[in-house]
C-alpha positions as CSV (number, residue, x, y, z in Angstrom):
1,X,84.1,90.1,94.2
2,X,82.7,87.5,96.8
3,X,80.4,89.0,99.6
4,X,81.6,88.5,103.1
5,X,78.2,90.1,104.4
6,X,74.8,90.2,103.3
7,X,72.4,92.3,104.9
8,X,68.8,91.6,103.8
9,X,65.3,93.7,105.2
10,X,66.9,94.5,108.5
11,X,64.3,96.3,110.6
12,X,64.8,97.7,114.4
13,X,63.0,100.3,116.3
14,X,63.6,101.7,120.2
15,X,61.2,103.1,122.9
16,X,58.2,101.1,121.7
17,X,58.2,101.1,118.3
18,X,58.3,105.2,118.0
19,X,61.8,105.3,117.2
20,X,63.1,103.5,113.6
21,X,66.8,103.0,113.7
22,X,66.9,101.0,110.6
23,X,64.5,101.1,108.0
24,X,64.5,97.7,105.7
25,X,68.1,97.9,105.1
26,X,69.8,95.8,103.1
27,X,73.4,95.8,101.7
28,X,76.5,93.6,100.7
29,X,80.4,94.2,102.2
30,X,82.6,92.4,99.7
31,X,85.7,90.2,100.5
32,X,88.9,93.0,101.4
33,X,86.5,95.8,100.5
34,X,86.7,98.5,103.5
35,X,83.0,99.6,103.5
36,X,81.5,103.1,105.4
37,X,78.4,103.6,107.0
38,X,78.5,107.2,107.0
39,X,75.9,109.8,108.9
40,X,74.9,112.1,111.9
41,X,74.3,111.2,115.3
42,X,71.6,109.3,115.7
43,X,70.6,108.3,111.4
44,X,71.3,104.9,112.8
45,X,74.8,103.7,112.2
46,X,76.5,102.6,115.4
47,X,72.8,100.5,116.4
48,X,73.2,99.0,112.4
49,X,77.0,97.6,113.6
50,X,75.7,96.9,117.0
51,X,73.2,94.5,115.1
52,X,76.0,92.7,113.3
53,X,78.1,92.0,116.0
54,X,75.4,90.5,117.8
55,X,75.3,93.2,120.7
56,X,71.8,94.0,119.6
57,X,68.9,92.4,118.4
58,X,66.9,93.4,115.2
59,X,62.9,93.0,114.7
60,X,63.6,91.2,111.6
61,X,65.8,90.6,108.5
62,X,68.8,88.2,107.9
63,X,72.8,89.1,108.3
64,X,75.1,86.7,106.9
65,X,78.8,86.9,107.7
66,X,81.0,84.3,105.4
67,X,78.6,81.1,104.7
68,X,76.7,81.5,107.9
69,X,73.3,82.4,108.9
70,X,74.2,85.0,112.4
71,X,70.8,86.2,112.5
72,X,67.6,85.7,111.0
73,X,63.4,84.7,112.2
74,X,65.6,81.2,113.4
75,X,69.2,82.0,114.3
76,X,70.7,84.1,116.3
77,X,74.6,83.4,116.9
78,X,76.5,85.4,120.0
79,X,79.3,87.8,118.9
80,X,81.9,85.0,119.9
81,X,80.4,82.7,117.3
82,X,79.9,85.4,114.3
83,X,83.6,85.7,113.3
84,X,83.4,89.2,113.7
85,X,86.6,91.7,115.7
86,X,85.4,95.2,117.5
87,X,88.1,98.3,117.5
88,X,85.8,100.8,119.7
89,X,85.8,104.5,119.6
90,X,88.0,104.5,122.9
91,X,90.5,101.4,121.8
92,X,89.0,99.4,125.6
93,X,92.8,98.6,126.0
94,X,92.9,96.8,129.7
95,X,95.1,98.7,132.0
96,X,96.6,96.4,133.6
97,X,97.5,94.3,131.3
98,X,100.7,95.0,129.3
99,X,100.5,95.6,125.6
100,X,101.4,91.4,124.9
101,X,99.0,90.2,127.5
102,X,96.3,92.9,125.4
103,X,96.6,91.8,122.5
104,X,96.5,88.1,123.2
105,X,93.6,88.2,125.6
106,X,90.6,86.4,124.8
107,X,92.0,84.6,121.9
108,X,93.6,80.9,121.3
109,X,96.0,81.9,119.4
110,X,99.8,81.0,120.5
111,X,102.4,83.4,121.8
112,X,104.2,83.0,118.4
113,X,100.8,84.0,116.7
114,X,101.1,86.6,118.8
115,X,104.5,87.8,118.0
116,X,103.9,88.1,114.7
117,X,100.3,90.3,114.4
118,X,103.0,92.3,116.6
119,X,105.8,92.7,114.5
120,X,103.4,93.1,111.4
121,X,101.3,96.2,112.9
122,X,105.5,97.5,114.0
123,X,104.7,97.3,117.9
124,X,106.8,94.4,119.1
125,X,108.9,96.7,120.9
126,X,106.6,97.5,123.0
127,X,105.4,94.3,124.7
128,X,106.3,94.9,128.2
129,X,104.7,98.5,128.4
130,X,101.4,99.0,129.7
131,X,98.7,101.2,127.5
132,X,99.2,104.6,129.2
133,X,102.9,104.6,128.6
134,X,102.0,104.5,124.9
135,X,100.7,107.2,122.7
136,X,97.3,107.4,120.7
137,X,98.8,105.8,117.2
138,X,100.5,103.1,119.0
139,X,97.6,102.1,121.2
140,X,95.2,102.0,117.8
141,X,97.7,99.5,116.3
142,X,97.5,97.3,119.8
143,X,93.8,98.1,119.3
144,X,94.0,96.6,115.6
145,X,96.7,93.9,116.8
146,X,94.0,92.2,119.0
147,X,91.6,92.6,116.7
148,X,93.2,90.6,113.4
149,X,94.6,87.9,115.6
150,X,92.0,85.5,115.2
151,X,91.6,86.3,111.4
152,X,88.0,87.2,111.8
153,X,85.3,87.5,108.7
154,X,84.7,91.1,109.3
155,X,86.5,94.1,110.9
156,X,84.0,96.6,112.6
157,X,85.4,99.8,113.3
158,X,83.2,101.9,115.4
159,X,84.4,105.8,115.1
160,X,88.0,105.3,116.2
161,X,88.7,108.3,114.8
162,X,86.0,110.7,116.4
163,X,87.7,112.0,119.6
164,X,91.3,113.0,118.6
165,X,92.5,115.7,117.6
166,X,93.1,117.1,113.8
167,X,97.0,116.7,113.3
168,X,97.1,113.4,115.1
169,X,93.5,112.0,113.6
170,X,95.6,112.9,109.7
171,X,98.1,110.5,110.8
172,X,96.5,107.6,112.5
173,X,93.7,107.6,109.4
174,X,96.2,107.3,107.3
175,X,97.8,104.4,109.4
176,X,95.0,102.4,109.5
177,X,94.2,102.1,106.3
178,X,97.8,100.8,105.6
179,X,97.4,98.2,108.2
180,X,93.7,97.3,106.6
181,X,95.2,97.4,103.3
182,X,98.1,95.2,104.4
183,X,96.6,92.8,106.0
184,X,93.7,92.1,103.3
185,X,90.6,92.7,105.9
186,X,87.2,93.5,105.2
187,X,86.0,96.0,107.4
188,X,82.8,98.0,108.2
189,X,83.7,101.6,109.6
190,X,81.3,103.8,110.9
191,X,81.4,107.2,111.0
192,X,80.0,110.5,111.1
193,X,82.9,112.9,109.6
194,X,82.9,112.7,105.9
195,X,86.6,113.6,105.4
196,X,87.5,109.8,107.0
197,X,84.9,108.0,105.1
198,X,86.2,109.7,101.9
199,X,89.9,109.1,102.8
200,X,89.3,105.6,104.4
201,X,86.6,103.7,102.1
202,X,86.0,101.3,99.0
203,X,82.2,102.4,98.9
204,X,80.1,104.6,101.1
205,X,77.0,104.1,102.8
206,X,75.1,107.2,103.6
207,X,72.2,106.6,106.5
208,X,69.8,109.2,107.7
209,X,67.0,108.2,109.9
210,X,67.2,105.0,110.2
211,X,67.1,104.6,106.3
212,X,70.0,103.9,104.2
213,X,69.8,107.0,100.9
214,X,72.8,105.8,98.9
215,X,75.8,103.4,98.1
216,X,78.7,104.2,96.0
217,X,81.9,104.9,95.3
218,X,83.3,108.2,97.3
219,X,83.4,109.3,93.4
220,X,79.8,108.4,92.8
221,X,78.0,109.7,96.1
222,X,79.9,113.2,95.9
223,X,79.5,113.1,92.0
224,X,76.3,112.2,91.6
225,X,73.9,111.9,94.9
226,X,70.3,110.6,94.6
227,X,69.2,113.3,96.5
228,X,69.1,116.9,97.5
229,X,70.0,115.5,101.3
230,X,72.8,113.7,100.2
231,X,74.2,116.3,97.9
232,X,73.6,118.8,101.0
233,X,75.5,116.4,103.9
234,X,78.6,115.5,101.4
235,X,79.6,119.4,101.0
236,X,77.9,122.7,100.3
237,X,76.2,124.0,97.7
238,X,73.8,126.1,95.7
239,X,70.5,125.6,95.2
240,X,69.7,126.5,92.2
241,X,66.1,127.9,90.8
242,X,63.4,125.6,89.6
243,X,63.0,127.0,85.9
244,X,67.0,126.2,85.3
245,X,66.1,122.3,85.2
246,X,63.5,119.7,84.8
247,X,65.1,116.9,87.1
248,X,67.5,117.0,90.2
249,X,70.3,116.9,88.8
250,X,71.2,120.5,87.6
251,X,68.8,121.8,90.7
252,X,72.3,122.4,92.8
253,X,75.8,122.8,91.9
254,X,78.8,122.5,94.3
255,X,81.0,125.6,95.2
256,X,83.7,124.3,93.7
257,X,82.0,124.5,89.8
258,X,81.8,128.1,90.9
259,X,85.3,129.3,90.6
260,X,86.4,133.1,90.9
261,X,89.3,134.2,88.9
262,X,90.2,135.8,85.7
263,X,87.7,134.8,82.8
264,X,85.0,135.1,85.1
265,X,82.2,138.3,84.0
266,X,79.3,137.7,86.0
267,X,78.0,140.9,87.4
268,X,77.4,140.5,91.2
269,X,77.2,142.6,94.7
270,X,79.8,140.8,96.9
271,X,77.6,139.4,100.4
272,X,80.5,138.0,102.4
273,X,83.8,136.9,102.0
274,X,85.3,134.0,104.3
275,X,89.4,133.3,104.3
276,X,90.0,129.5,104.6
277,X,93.7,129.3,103.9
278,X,94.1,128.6,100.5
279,X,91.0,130.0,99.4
280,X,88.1,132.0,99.8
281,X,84.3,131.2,100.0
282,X,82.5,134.1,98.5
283,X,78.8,134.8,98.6
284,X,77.7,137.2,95.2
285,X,74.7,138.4,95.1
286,X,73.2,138.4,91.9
287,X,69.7,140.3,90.6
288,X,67.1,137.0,91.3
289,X,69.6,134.8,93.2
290,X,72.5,134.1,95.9
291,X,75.3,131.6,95.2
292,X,78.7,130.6,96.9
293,X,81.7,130.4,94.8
294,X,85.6,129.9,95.7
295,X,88.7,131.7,94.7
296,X,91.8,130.9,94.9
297,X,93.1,134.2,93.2
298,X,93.8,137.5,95.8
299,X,92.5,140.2,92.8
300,X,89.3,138.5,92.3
301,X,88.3,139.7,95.8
């Protein structure tokens, strides 16, 4: 697949040098690939997209979007010349502007043009409203309309997601990936809830610190995590005792290897017991050690 960007030895730090929001990273976004930058507040993430936009300067390192140079110890392009497209975390829909004039502002492109990134996200009916008269899904499709217009390099999708609410957030995630999908962008989303970066994403960048700890596949991160901090922030799990292992990888096991039912002979004293719907997180105490286990099964507990 051909890259779209390149991030090489990007370095920043804030409030003097005390503070390192990104740590020599470097990366590649392919061509129609949606890529996550996943992490908790402050590991670095939203000042790592600000940096590709062009809405923040690095210390050093190179970004590359397409066949062009945006920033590097000689270049540094404005946003409007990086062929990048924003959707922020609040949509920054202009209020007095109908949902038409929205999606064409700022951009060259002809009222046909227009018309169609309309019909092809499904909102041409509503052309003539204004943003409050819509609802959240409709106003992230204007949001993504205005975005794709100008067919730019690179989709950056700062935590769209982060402020609504569970129902609604199932639908509109599932939304925009069918309009990313359709329309064959490459995008960088950025996020710190790991059920949207597993739903949403190619591959997975997980940043903690202003260092970048793995890339994979959702598959590949959750599978097999280079760490015990990765392993840890993707789900929970059990740490398991030195002696059982000689490397990291059979240190831990997830809860979910750890399944209660019939079959299962382990002698333990029961700790806790937490309902979750369809199942139940159980905490067994055993004669050296505690682990977590599920059960899907009423008699096992």
């Amino acid at each position: 697949m051909k890259p779209i960007v390149s991030i090489e030895h990007l370095h920043k730090r804030f409030c003097k040098g005390s503070v390192c929001v990104a740590n020599e990273i470097s990366f590649t976004i392919n061509e129609g690939e949606i890529f996550s930058v996943l992490g908790r507040s402050g590991s670095g993430k939203t000042t790592l997209l600000r940096m590709i936009s062009g809405l923040e300067n690095p210390d050093s390192g190179t970004i590359c979007i397409g066949n062009t140079v945006v920033y590097d110890a000689k270049t540094n392009l404005p946003p409007n010349q990086r062929e990048i497209a924003i959707v922020f975390q609040n949509y920054a829909l202009l209020p007095h502007l109908n949902i038409a004039q929205n999606i064409a502002f700022g951009s060259k492109a002809s009222s046909e043009e227009v018309l169609h990134v309309m019909q092809k996200t499904k909102i041409e009916t509503l052309s003539s409203k204004y943003p409050h008269e819509i609802s959240g899904g409709q106003q992230q499709r204007v949001a993504l309309a205005r975005a794709i217009l100008d067919k730019p390099k690179i989709l950056l999708l700062d935590e769209p997601l982060s402020n609504i609410d569970t129902e609604l957030r199932t639908i509109l995630r599932s939304e925009l990936k069918e309009m990313i999908k359709l329309f064959g962008i490459t995008a960088l989303f950025i996020t710190h809830d790991k059920e949207d970066a597993f739903y949403l994403s190619d591959r997975i960048a997980i940043m903690d610190g202003g260092d970048l700890l793995q890339i994979g596949t959702p598959k590949e991160i959750y599978n097999r995590p280079n760490s015990l901090y990765c392993a840890n922030f993707l789900g929970k799990i059990n740490i398991l005792p030195q002696r059982f292992s000689q490397g990291f990888q059979k240190r831990y096991c997830r809860l979910d290897a750890i399944v209660l039912g019939k079959g299962f002979s382990h002698q333990a004293r029961i700790q806790a017991i937490v309902f979750y719907g369809n199942f139940y997180e159980i905490t067994l105490a055993f004669e050296e050690e505690t682990l977590m286990a599920y059960s899907f099964d009423d008699s096992s507990v």
